[in-house]
C-alpha positions in Angstrom: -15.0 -31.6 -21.0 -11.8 -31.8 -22.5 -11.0 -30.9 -26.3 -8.7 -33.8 -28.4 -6.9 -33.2 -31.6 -7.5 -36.4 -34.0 -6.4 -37.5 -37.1 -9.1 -40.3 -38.2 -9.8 -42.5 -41.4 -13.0 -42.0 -42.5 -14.4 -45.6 -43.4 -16.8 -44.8 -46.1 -14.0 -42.5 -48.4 -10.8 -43.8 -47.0 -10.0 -40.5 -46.7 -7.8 -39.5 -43.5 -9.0 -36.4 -41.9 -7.8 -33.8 -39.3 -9.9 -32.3 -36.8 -10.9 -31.6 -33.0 -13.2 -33.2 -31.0 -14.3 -32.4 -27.7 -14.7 -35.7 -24.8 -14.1 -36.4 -20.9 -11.1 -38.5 -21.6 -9.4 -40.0 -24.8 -10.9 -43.4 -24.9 -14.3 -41.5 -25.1 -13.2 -39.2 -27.6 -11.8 -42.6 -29.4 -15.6 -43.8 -29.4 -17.7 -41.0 -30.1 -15.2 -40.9 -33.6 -15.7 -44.7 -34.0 -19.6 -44.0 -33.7 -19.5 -41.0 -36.7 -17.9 -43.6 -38.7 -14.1 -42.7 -38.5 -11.0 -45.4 -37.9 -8.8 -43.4 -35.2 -5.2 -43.1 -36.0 -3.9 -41.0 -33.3 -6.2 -39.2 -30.5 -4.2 -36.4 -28.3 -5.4 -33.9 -25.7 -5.1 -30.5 -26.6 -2.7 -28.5 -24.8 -0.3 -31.6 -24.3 2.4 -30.8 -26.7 5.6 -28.9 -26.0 4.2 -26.1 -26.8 0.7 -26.5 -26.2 -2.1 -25.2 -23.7 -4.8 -23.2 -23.8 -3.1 -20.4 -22.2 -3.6 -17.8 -19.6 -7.2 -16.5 -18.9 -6.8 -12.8 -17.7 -8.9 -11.1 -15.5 -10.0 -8.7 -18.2 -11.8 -11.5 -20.3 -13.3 -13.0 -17.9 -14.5 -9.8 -16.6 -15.7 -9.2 -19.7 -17.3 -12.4 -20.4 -19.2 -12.6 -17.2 -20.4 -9.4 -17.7 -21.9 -10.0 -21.1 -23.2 -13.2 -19.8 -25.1 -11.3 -17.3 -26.8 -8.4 -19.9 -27.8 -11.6 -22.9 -29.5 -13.1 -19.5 -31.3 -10.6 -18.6 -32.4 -9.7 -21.7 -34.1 -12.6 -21.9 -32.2 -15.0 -24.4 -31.8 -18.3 -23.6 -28.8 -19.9 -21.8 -27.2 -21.6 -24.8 -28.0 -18.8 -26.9 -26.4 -16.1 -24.9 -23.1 -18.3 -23.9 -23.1 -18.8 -28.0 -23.4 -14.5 -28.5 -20.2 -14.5 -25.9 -17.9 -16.8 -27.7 -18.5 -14.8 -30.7 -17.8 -11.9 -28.9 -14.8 -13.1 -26.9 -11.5 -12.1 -28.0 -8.7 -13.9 -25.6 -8.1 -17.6 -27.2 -8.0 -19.2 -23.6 -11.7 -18.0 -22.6 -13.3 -18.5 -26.0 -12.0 -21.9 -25.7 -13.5 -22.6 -22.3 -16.9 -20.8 -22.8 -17.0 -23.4 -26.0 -16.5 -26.0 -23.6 -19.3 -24.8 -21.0 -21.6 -24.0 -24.1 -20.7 -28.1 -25.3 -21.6 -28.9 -21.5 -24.6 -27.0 -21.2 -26.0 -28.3 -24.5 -25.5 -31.7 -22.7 -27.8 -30.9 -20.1 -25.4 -29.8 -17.4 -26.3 -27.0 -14.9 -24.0 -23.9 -15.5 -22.9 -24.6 -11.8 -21.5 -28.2 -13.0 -20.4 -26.5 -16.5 -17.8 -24.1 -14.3 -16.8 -26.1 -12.0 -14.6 -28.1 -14.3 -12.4 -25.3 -14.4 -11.5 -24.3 -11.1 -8.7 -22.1 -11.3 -10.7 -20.0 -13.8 -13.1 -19.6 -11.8 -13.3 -19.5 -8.3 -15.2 -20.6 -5.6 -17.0 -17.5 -4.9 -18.0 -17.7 -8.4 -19.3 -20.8 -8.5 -21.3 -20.4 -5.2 -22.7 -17.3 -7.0 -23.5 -19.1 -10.0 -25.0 -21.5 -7.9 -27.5 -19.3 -6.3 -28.6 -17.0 -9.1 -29.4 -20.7 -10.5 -31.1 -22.1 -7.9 -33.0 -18.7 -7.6 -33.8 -17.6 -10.8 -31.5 -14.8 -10.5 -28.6 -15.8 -12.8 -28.3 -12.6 -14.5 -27.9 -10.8 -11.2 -25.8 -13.0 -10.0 -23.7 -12.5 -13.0 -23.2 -8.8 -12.9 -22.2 -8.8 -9.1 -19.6 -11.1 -10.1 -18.4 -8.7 -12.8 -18.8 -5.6 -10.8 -16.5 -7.2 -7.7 -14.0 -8.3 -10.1 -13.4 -4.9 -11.5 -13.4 -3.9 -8.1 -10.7 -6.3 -7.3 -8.7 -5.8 -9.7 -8.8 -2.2 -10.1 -7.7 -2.2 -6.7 -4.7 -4.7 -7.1 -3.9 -2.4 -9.3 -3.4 0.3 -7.0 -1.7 -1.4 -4.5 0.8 -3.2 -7.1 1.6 0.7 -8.6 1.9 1.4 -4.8 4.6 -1.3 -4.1 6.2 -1.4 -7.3 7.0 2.4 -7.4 10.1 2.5 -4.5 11.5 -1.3 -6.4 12.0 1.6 -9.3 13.2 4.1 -7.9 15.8 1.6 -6.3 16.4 0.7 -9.4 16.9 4.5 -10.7 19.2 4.8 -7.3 21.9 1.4 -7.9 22.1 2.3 -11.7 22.9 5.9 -11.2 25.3 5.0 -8.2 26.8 2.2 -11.1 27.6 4.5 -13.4 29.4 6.7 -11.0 31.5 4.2 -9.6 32.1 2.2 -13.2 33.2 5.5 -14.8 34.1 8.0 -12.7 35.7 6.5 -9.7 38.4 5.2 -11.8 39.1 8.2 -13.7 39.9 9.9 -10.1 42.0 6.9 -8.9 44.3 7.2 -12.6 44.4 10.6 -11.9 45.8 10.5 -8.4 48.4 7.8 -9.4 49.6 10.2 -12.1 50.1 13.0 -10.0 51.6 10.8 -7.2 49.0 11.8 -4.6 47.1 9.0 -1.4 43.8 8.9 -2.3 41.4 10.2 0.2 39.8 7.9 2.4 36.0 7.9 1.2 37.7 8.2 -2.3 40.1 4.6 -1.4 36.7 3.3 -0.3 34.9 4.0 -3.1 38.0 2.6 -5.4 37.8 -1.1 -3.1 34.0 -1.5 -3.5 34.8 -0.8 -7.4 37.4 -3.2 -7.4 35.5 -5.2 -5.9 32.8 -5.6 -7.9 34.7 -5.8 -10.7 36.5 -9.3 -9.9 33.5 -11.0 -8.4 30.6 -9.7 -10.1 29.6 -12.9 -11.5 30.3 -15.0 -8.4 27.5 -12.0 -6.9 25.2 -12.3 -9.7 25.0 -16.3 -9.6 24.3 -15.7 -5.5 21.5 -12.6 -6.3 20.2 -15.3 -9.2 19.8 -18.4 -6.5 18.2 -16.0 -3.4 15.7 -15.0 -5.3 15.5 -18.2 -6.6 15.3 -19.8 -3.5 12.7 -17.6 -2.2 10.4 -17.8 -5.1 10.5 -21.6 -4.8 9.7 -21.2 -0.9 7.1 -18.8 -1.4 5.1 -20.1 -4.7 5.8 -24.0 -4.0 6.1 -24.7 -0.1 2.6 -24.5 1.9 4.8 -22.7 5.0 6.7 -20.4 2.5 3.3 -19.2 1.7 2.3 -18.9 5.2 5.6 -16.9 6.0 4.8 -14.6 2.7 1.0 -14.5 4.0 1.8 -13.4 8.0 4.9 -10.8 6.5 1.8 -8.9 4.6 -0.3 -8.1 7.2 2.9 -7.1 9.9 5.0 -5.1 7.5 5.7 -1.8 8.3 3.4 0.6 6.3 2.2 -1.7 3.7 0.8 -4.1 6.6 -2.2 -2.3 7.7 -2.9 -1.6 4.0 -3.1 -5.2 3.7 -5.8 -5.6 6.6 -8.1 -3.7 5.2 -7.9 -5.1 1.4 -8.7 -8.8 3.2 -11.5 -7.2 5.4 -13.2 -5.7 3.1 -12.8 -8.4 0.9 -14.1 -10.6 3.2 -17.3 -8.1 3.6 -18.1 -7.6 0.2 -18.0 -11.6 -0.9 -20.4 -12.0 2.1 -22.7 -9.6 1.3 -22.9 -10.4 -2.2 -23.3 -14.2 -1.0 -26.2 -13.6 1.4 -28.1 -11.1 -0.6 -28.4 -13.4 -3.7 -29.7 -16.0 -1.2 -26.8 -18.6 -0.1 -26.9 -19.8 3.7 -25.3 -18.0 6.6 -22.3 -20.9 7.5 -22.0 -20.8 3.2 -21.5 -17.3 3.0 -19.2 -16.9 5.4 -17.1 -20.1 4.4 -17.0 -19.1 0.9 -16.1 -15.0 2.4 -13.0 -16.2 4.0 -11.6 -18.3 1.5 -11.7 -15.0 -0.6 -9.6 -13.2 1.1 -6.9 -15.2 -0.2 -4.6 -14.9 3.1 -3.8 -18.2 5.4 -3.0 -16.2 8.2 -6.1 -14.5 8.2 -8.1 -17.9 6.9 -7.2 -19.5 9.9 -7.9 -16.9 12.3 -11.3 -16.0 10.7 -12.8 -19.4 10.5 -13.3 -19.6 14.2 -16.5 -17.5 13.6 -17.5 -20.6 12.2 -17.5 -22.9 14.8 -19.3 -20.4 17.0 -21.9 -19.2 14.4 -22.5 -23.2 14.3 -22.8 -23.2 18.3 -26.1 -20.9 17.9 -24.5 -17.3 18.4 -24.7 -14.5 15.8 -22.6 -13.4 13.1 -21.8 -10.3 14.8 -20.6 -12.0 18.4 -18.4 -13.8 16.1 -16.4 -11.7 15.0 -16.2 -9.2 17.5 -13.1 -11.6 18.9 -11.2 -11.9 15.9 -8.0 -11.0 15.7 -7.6 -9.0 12.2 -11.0 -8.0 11.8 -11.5 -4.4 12.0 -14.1 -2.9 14.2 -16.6 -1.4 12.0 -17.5 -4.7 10.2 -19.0 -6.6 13.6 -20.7 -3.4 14.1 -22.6 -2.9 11.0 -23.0 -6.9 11.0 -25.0 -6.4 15.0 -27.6 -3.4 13.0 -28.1 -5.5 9.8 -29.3 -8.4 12.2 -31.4 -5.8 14.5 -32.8 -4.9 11.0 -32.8 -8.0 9.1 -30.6 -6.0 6.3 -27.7 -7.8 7.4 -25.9 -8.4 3.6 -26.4 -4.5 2.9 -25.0 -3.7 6.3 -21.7 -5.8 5.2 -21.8 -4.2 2.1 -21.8 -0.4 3.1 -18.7 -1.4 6.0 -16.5 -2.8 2.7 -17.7 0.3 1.1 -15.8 2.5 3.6 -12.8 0.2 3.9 -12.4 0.6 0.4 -12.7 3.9 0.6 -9.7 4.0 3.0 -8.0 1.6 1.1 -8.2 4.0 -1.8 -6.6 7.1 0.2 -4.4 5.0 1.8 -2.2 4.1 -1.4 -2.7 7.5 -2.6 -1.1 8.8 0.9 1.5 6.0 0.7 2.6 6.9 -2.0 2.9 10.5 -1.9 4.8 9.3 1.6 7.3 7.1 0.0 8.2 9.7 -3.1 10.1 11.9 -0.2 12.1 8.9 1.5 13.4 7.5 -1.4 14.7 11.4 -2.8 16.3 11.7 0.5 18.0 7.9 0.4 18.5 8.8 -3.0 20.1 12.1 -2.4 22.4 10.5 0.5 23.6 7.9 -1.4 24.6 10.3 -4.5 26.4 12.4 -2.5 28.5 10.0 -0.6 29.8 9.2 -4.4 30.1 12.5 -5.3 32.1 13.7 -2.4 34.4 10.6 -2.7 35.1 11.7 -6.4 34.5 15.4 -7.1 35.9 16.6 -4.0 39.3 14.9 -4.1 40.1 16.4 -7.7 38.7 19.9 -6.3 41.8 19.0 -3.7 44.3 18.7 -6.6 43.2 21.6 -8.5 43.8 23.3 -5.2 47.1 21.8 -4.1 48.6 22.7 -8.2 47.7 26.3 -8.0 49.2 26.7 -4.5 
Protein backbone atom coordinates (compact mmCIF):
# COMPACT_ATOMS: atom_id res chain seq x y z
CA UNK A 1 0.00 0.00 0.00
CA UNK A 2 1.08 3.23 -0.94
CA UNK A 3 0.14 6.56 0.85
CA UNK A 4 -1.20 9.70 -1.65
CA UNK A 5 -1.36 13.36 -0.66
CA UNK A 6 -4.83 14.85 -2.11
CA UNK A 7 -6.35 17.91 -2.39
CA UNK A 8 -10.27 17.02 -3.05
CA UNK A 9 -13.63 19.15 -3.35
CA UNK A 10 -15.93 17.86 -1.16
CA UNK A 11 -19.37 17.68 -3.13
CA UNK A 12 -21.82 18.19 -0.35
CA UNK A 13 -20.01 21.73 1.17
CA UNK A 14 -17.92 22.79 -1.80
CA UNK A 15 -15.40 22.93 0.41
CA UNK A 16 -11.72 21.97 -0.94
CA UNK A 17 -9.92 19.87 1.49
CA UNK A 18 -6.28 18.57 2.15
CA UNK A 19 -5.48 15.35 3.28
CA UNK A 20 -3.75 11.77 2.85
CA UNK A 21 -5.06 8.81 1.78
CA UNK A 22 -3.54 5.55 1.66
CA UNK A 23 -4.16 3.14 -2.00
CA UNK A 24 -2.17 0.57 -4.31
CA UNK A 25 -1.82 3.09 -7.12
CA UNK A 26 -3.33 6.66 -7.78
CA UNK A 27 -6.26 5.86 -9.88
CA UNK A 28 -7.46 3.79 -6.85
CA UNK A 29 -6.69 6.30 -4.49
CA UNK A 30 -8.75 8.69 -7.15
CA UNK A 31 -11.77 6.25 -6.55
CA UNK A 32 -11.87 5.38 -3.04
CA UNK A 33 -12.05 9.63 -2.68
CA UNK A 34 -14.81 9.68 -5.45
CA UNK A 35 -16.63 6.96 -3.30
CA UNK A 36 -16.39 9.21 0.24
CA UNK A 37 -17.97 11.89 -1.78
CA UNK A 38 -14.97 14.17 -2.78
CA UNK A 39 -14.24 15.68 -6.48
CA UNK A 40 -10.26 15.06 -6.86
CA UNK A 41 -8.28 18.03 -7.90
CA UNK A 42 -4.78 16.70 -7.75
CA UNK A 43 -3.79 13.07 -6.32
CA UNK A 44 0.19 12.64 -5.79
CA UNK A 45 2.28 9.80 -4.16
CA UNK A 46 3.96 10.65 -1.17
CA UNK A 47 7.56 10.80 -1.30
CA UNK A 48 7.47 12.00 -5.02
CA UNK A 49 8.48 15.58 -4.58
CA UNK A 50 11.95 17.01 -4.69
CA UNK A 51 12.19 16.68 -1.49
CA UNK A 52 10.10 13.98 -0.60
CA UNK A 53 10.41 10.29 0.78
CA UNK A 54 9.73 8.57 3.55
CA UNK A 55 13.35 8.37 4.53
CA UNK A 56 15.77 6.01 5.84
CA UNK A 57 14.66 3.12 8.25
CA UNK A 58 17.67 2.42 10.60
CA UNK A 59 18.48 -0.70 11.99
CA UNK A 60 17.76 0.60 15.52
CA UNK A 61 13.91 1.14 14.75
CA UNK A 62 13.33 -1.67 13.33
CA UNK A 63 15.09 -3.49 15.92
CA UNK A 64 13.08 -1.88 18.17
CA UNK A 65 9.84 -2.33 16.50
CA UNK A 66 10.20 -6.05 15.85
CA UNK A 67 11.04 -6.51 19.14
CA UNK A 68 7.99 -4.84 20.63
CA UNK A 69 5.98 -6.64 18.06
CA UNK A 70 7.21 -9.76 19.45
CA UNK A 71 6.39 -8.98 23.57
CA UNK A 72 2.45 -7.27 22.57
CA UNK A 73 2.19 -10.95 20.76
CA UNK A 74 3.02 -12.77 23.23
CA UNK A 75 1.16 -11.22 25.61
CA UNK A 76 -1.65 -12.05 24.10
CA UNK A 77 -3.08 -8.90 22.23
CA UNK A 78 -4.39 -9.15 19.04
CA UNK A 79 -2.44 -8.55 15.79
CA UNK A 80 -3.94 -5.18 14.86
CA UNK A 81 -3.97 -4.22 18.31
CA UNK A 82 -0.40 -4.78 19.01
CA UNK A 83 0.97 -3.26 15.41
CA UNK A 84 -1.44 -0.17 16.57
CA UNK A 85 0.56 -0.08 20.41
CA UNK A 86 3.95 0.03 18.08
CA UNK A 87 3.21 2.91 15.91
CA UNK A 88 2.37 4.73 19.00
CA UNK A 89 5.40 3.85 20.34
CA UNK A 90 7.68 4.19 17.29
CA UNK A 91 9.71 7.18 17.17
CA UNK A 92 11.73 7.18 13.53
CA UNK A 93 9.16 8.86 10.89
CA UNK A 94 10.18 6.28 8.17
CA UNK A 95 9.08 3.06 10.30
CA UNK A 96 5.95 4.59 11.92
CA UNK A 97 4.97 5.28 8.42
CA UNK A 98 5.42 1.78 7.20
CA UNK A 99 4.08 -0.09 10.32
CA UNK A 100 0.82 2.38 9.46
CA UNK A 101 0.91 0.90 6.17
CA UNK A 102 1.19 -2.94 7.33
CA UNK A 103 -1.47 -2.05 10.20
CA UNK A 104 -3.90 -0.49 6.91
CA UNK A 105 -2.92 -3.94 5.16
CA UNK A 106 -3.55 -6.13 7.97
CA UNK A 107 -6.90 -4.53 8.73
CA UNK A 108 -7.61 -5.52 5.03
CA UNK A 109 -7.24 -9.02 5.70
CA UNK A 110 -3.68 -9.52 4.47
CA UNK A 111 -1.36 -12.08 6.28
CA UNK A 112 1.54 -10.20 8.01
CA UNK A 113 3.80 -12.27 5.59
CA UNK A 114 1.98 -10.43 2.48
CA UNK A 115 1.80 -7.03 4.72
CA UNK A 116 6.00 -7.07 4.70
CA UNK A 117 6.64 -8.15 1.81
CA UNK A 118 5.76 -4.96 0.11
CA UNK A 119 8.66 -3.54 1.49
CA UNK A 120 11.56 -5.42 0.64
CA UNK A 121 14.40 -3.51 1.33
CA UNK A 122 13.13 -2.93 4.90
CA UNK A 123 12.88 -6.04 5.39
CA UNK A 124 14.59 -8.86 4.28
CA UNK A 125 14.20 -12.10 3.19
CA UNK A 126 15.17 -13.89 6.21
CA UNK A 127 12.66 -11.89 7.83
CA UNK A 128 9.96 -12.56 5.81
CA UNK A 129 10.62 -16.32 5.74
CA UNK A 130 10.62 -16.01 9.63
CA UNK A 131 7.52 -14.16 9.59
CA UNK A 132 6.30 -16.65 7.51
CA UNK A 133 6.79 -19.57 9.81
CA UNK A 134 5.95 -18.12 13.15
CA UNK A 135 2.58 -17.57 11.08
CA UNK A 136 2.05 -20.64 9.59
CA UNK A 137 2.97 -22.16 13.13
CA UNK A 138 1.48 -20.20 15.58
CA UNK A 139 4.67 -19.07 16.70
CA UNK A 140 4.76 -15.39 15.59
CA UNK A 141 5.89 -13.99 18.71
CA UNK A 142 8.88 -16.30 18.79
CA UNK A 143 9.60 -15.72 15.60
CA UNK A 144 9.62 -12.16 16.26
CA UNK A 145 12.06 -11.96 19.01
CA UNK A 146 14.76 -14.23 17.15
CA UNK A 147 14.48 -11.76 14.52
CA UNK A 148 15.26 -8.96 17.01
CA UNK A 149 17.84 -10.76 18.96
CA UNK A 150 19.90 -11.62 15.49
CA UNK A 151 19.68 -8.19 14.40
CA UNK A 152 21.29 -6.75 17.44
CA UNK A 153 23.64 -9.40 17.02
CA UNK A 154 24.35 -8.22 13.60
CA UNK A 155 24.67 -5.11 14.10
CA UNK A 156 26.50 -4.93 17.18
CA UNK A 157 28.97 -6.79 15.42
CA UNK A 158 29.12 -4.50 12.27
CA UNK A 159 29.81 -2.34 14.63
CA UNK A 160 32.94 -3.79 15.76
CA UNK A 161 34.34 -4.59 12.69
CA UNK A 162 33.52 -0.99 11.17
CA UNK A 163 35.46 0.65 14.55
CA UNK A 164 38.01 -2.11 13.50
CA UNK A 165 38.61 -0.82 9.89
CA UNK A 166 37.81 2.64 10.38
CA UNK A 167 40.51 3.20 13.16
CA UNK A 168 43.99 3.01 10.81
CA UNK A 169 41.76 5.40 7.85
CA UNK A 170 42.17 7.85 11.16
CA UNK A 171 45.08 7.56 12.11
CA UNK A 172 46.15 7.99 8.35
CA UNK A 173 44.42 10.80 8.53
CA UNK A 174 46.22 12.02 11.97
CA UNK A 175 49.62 10.92 9.91
CA UNK A 176 49.10 13.22 6.19
CA UNK A 177 47.72 16.25 8.33
CA UNK A 178 50.56 16.33 10.74
CA UNK A 179 53.06 15.57 7.76
CA UNK A 180 50.98 18.79 5.94
CA UNK A 181 51.54 21.02 8.35
CA UNK A 182 55.24 20.31 8.43
CA UNK A 183 55.88 20.65 4.96
CA UNK A 184 53.18 23.85 4.56
CA UNK A 185 54.95 25.70 7.36
CA UNK A 186 58.06 24.59 8.18
CA UNK A 187 59.78 23.39 5.11
CA UNK A 188 59.64 26.81 3.73
CA UNK A 189 60.81 28.64 6.63
CA UNK A 190 64.15 26.34 6.25
CA UNK A 191 64.39 26.91 2.46
CA UNK A 192 64.08 31.17 3.14
CA UNK A 193 66.44 30.68 5.63
CA UNK A 194 69.08 28.84 3.57
CA UNK A 195 68.67 31.37 0.68
CA UNK A 196 69.39 34.18 3.18
CA UNK A 197 72.43 32.82 4.36
CA UNK A 198 73.50 31.70 0.88
CA UNK A 199 73.81 28.03 1.81
CA UNK A 200 72.77 24.39 -0.90
CA UNK A 201 70.12 22.97 0.74
CA UNK A 202 70.59 19.47 1.93
CA UNK A 203 69.49 16.81 -0.16
CA UNK A 204 66.46 15.26 1.92
CA UNK A 205 65.90 19.00 2.82
CA UNK A 206 65.77 19.98 -1.43
CA UNK A 207 63.50 16.95 -1.50
CA UNK A 208 61.22 17.92 0.88
CA UNK A 209 61.23 21.70 -0.66
CA UNK A 210 60.12 19.87 -4.52
CA UNK A 211 57.31 17.73 -3.02
CA UNK A 212 56.18 21.15 -1.35
CA UNK A 213 56.44 22.98 -4.43
CA UNK A 214 54.91 20.61 -5.87
CA UNK A 215 51.91 20.41 -4.18
CA UNK A 216 51.51 23.77 -4.09
CA UNK A 217 51.07 24.40 -8.11
CA UNK A 218 49.01 21.35 -8.71
CA UNK A 219 47.03 20.77 -5.79
CA UNK A 220 43.81 21.23 -7.37
CA UNK A 221 44.62 19.33 -10.64
CA UNK A 222 45.39 16.30 -7.54
CA UNK A 223 42.31 16.96 -5.77
CA UNK A 224 39.99 16.85 -9.00
CA UNK A 225 42.01 13.31 -9.79
CA UNK A 226 41.58 11.98 -5.71
CA UNK A 227 37.74 13.41 -6.26
CA UNK A 228 37.10 11.19 -9.69
CA UNK A 229 39.12 7.72 -8.22
CA UNK A 230 37.07 7.58 -5.59
CA UNK A 231 34.43 8.51 -7.58
CA UNK A 232 35.01 6.03 -10.01
CA UNK A 233 35.27 3.24 -7.64
CA UNK A 234 32.23 4.02 -5.74
CA UNK A 235 30.25 3.91 -9.00
CA UNK A 236 31.94 0.41 -9.81
CA UNK A 237 31.45 -0.94 -6.51
CA UNK A 238 27.75 0.39 -5.47
CA UNK A 239 26.35 0.30 -9.27
CA UNK A 240 28.15 -2.48 -11.43
CA UNK A 241 27.08 -6.25 -10.51
CA UNK A 242 31.07 -7.24 -11.20
CA UNK A 243 32.34 -4.12 -9.12
CA UNK A 244 30.45 -5.73 -6.36
CA UNK A 245 31.82 -9.07 -7.10
CA UNK A 246 35.50 -7.60 -7.12
CA UNK A 247 34.59 -5.65 -3.71
CA UNK A 248 32.89 -9.06 -2.40
CA UNK A 249 36.15 -11.57 -3.44
CA UNK A 250 38.78 -8.56 -2.10
CA UNK A 251 36.97 -9.10 1.51
CA UNK A 252 37.47 -12.52 2.11
CA UNK A 253 41.44 -12.46 0.52
CA UNK A 254 42.66 -9.35 2.12
CA UNK A 255 45.47 -9.55 4.25
CA UNK A 256 44.29 -9.52 7.93
CA UNK A 257 40.91 -8.29 7.61
CA UNK A 258 40.12 -11.44 5.13
CA UNK A 259 39.82 -14.24 7.48
CA UNK A 260 37.86 -11.89 9.71
CA UNK A 261 35.54 -11.65 7.04
CA UNK A 262 35.09 -15.64 6.72
CA UNK A 263 34.03 -16.08 9.78
CA UNK A 264 31.34 -12.98 10.01
CA UNK A 265 29.67 -14.81 6.63
CA UNK A 266 29.96 -18.37 8.33
CA UNK A 267 28.52 -17.75 11.11
CA UNK A 268 26.10 -15.71 9.63
CA UNK A 269 25.21 -18.34 7.48
CA UNK A 270 24.85 -20.70 10.75
CA UNK A 271 22.87 -18.66 12.83
CA UNK A 272 20.06 -17.65 9.94
CA UNK A 273 19.85 -21.46 9.41
CA UNK A 274 19.36 -22.47 12.73
CA UNK A 275 16.89 -19.90 13.47
CA UNK A 276 15.17 -21.04 10.10
CA UNK A 277 14.90 -24.73 10.89
CA UNK A 278 14.10 -24.44 14.51
CA UNK A 279 10.95 -22.29 13.93
CA UNK A 280 9.92 -24.94 11.48
CA UNK A 281 10.84 -23.91 7.62
CA UNK A 282 12.07 -26.75 5.24
CA UNK A 283 15.63 -27.97 4.94
CA UNK A 284 16.37 -26.72 0.90
CA UNK A 285 14.33 -23.26 2.51
CA UNK A 286 16.58 -22.77 5.19
CA UNK A 287 19.54 -23.17 3.62
CA UNK A 288 18.49 -20.99 0.55
CA UNK A 289 17.28 -18.31 2.64
CA UNK A 290 20.97 -18.89 5.05
CA UNK A 291 23.10 -18.08 2.07
CA UNK A 292 21.45 -15.27 0.77
CA UNK A 293 22.19 -13.79 4.33
CA UNK A 294 25.48 -13.72 4.21
CA UNK A 295 25.31 -10.94 1.95
CA UNK A 296 28.63 -11.97 -0.07
CA UNK A 297 28.49 -13.18 -4.04
CA UNK A 298 31.57 -14.83 -3.75
CA UNK A 299 30.62 -16.91 -1.05
CA UNK A 300 26.72 -17.09 -2.52
CA UNK A 301 27.96 -18.82 -5.29
CA UNK A 302 30.26 -21.08 -3.85
CA UNK A 303 27.78 -22.13 -1.02
CA UNK A 304 24.80 -22.85 -3.08
CA UNK A 305 26.26 -26.04 -4.50
CA UNK A 306 25.13 -27.71 -1.17
CA UNK A 307 22.03 -27.23 -2.67
CA UNK A 308 22.06 -29.11 -5.63
CA UNK A 309 23.48 -32.04 -3.58
CA UNK A 310 21.16 -31.75 -0.50
CA UNK A 311 18.41 -31.92 -3.51
CA UNK A 312 20.35 -35.26 -4.88
CA UNK A 313 19.35 -37.06 -1.41
CA UNK A 314 22.74 -36.52 0.64
CA UNK A 315 22.85 -34.74 3.99
CA UNK A 316 23.39 -31.34 5.07
CA UNK A 317 26.59 -32.14 6.55
CA UNK A 318 28.23 -34.07 3.28
CA UNK A 319 27.38 -30.83 1.69
CA UNK A 320 29.24 -28.76 3.11
CA UNK A 321 32.08 -30.60 4.03
CA UNK A 322 33.47 -29.56 0.21
CA UNK A 323 32.89 -26.09 0.25
CA UNK A 324 35.36 -23.91 -0.25
CA UNK A 325 34.93 -21.03 2.55
CA UNK A 326 33.14 -22.95 4.94
CA UNK A 327 34.96 -23.46 8.05
CA UNK A 328 35.38 -26.90 9.59
CA UNK A 329 33.45 -26.78 12.68
CA UNK A 330 30.11 -25.98 11.05
CA UNK A 331 29.78 -29.48 8.84
CA UNK A 332 30.86 -31.00 11.99
CA UNK A 333 28.38 -29.91 14.40
CA UNK A 334 25.79 -30.04 11.34
CA UNK A 335 26.92 -34.49 11.08
CA UNK A 336 25.94 -34.71 15.40
CA UNK A 337 22.78 -32.47 15.10
CA UNK A 338 21.60 -35.01 12.34
CA UNK A 339 22.89 -38.20 14.45
CA UNK A 340 20.70 -36.50 17.12
CA UNK A 341 17.98 -34.91 15.34
CA UNK A 342 19.10 -31.42 17.11
CA UNK A 343 20.41 -30.40 13.99
CA UNK A 344 19.23 -26.28 14.18
CA UNK A 345 20.77 -26.14 17.86
CA UNK A 346 23.89 -27.88 16.63
CA UNK A 347 24.25 -24.83 13.87
CA UNK A 348 23.47 -22.59 16.46
CA UNK A 349 26.16 -23.39 19.13
CA UNK A 350 29.11 -23.62 15.92
CA UNK A 351 27.91 -19.65 15.12
CA UNK A 352 28.09 -19.21 18.76
CA UNK A 353 31.86 -19.99 18.79
CA UNK A 354 32.63 -18.22 15.51
CA UNK A 355 31.28 -15.24 17.03
CA UNK A 356 33.04 -15.68 19.77
CA UNK A 357 36.20 -15.59 17.64
CA UNK A 358 34.99 -12.98 15.71
CA UNK A 359 34.67 -10.96 18.85
CA UNK A 360 38.52 -11.49 19.92
CA UNK A 361 39.58 -11.25 16.63
CA UNK A 362 38.76 -7.42 16.19
CA UNK A 363 39.77 -6.83 19.65
CA UNK A 364 43.40 -8.55 18.67
CA UNK A 365 43.26 -6.63 15.37
CA UNK A 366 43.09 -3.86 16.69
CA UNK A 367 45.43 -3.87 19.45
CA UNK A 368 47.79 -5.25 16.32
CA UNK A 369 47.23 -2.39 14.01
CA UNK A 370 47.67 0.51 17.00
CA UNK A 371 51.62 -0.49 16.89
CA UNK A 372 52.05 -0.51 12.86
CA UNK A 373 50.54 2.60 12.32
CA UNK A 374 52.89 4.43 15.51
CA UNK A 375 55.84 2.97 13.77
CA UNK A 376 54.65 4.19 10.02
CA UNK A 377 53.68 7.18 11.76
CA UNK A 378 56.92 7.69 13.56
CA UNK A 379 58.97 6.98 10.20
CA UNK A 380 57.27 9.25 8.28
CA UNK A 381 57.67 12.23 11.00
CA UNK A 382 61.05 11.74 11.19
CA UNK A 383 61.93 11.73 7.55
CA UNK A 384 60.34 15.53 7.80
CA UNK A 385 61.93 16.32 10.77
CA UNK A 386 65.45 15.40 9.79
CA UNK A 387 64.93 17.15 6.35
CA UNK A 388 64.08 20.40 8.38
CA UNK A 389 65.49 20.44 11.97
CA UNK A 390 68.66 19.01 11.12
CA UNK A 391 69.77 21.34 8.34
CA UNK A 392 69.22 24.54 10.63
CA UNK A 393 71.12 22.51 13.52
CA UNK A 394 73.94 22.54 10.46
CA UNK A 395 73.86 26.36 10.22
CA UNK A 396 73.76 27.04 13.80
CA UNK A 397 76.89 24.89 13.73
CA UNK A 398 78.63 26.24 10.65
CA UNK A 399 77.98 30.27 12.34
CA UNK A 400 79.58 29.54 15.53
CA UNK A 401 82.58 27.79 13.85
Amino acid sequence: MKRFNYKAKDKKTGKVLKGSIQAENESTAGKLLIEQGYTPISVVEEGSGLFGGKGRVTTKDRIMFTRQLSTLIGAGLPLATSLRTVIEQTQGKAMKQIAEEILTSVESGKSLFDSFSNYPDVFDGVYRALIQAGETSGTLDLALKRLADQEEKDAAMMSKIKGALVYPFIILFVIIAVLAFMMVAVVPQVEKLYEDMGEELPGLTQGLVNLTDFFADFWMLLLVILVAVIGSIYFFVKKTPTGHKVMDAFKIHVPIFGGLFRKLYVSRFARTAEMMLATGVPMLDSIRIAIDATNNVIIEEEYSKSLEIIKGGKALSESLKERKYMLPLVPQMASIGEESGKIDEMLGKAAAVYENELDEQINNISTMIEPILMVIMAGLIGVVVGGTLLPIYSLVNSIAK
